[in-house]
N, C-alpha and C positions, 0 to 999 in steps of 0.2 A: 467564578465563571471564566475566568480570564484565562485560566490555566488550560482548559477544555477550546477555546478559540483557538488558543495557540497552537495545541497539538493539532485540530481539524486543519489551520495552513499550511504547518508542518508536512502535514501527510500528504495533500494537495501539493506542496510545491516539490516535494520528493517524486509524485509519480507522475508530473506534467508530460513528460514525455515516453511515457508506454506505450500511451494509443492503444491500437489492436493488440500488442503484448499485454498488456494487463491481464485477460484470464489465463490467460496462459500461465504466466508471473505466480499467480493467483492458484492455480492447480499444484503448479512442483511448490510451493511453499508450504503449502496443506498435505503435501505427500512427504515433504522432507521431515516435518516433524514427527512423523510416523515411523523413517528408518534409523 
C-alpha cells in the first residue's frame, strides 16, 4: 500500500498550485491525447 500513498502525494504536491487552472489543465490534456 505504500507505493499507492506515495503516488496519491506525488500527485498532490505536483498540482498544488493550479487552483482555478486545473480543469482547464485537465481538458487540453484529455484533448491532447486524442491528436
Amino acid at each position: 500500500y505504500i507505493q499507492n500513498y506515495i503516488d496519491e502525494f506525488v500527485y498532490k504536491l505536483n498540482r498544488r498550485y493550479f487552483g482555478e487552472k486545473l480543469f482547464d489543465r485537465l481538458i487540453v490534456a484529455a484533448i491532447q491525447t486524442y491528436v
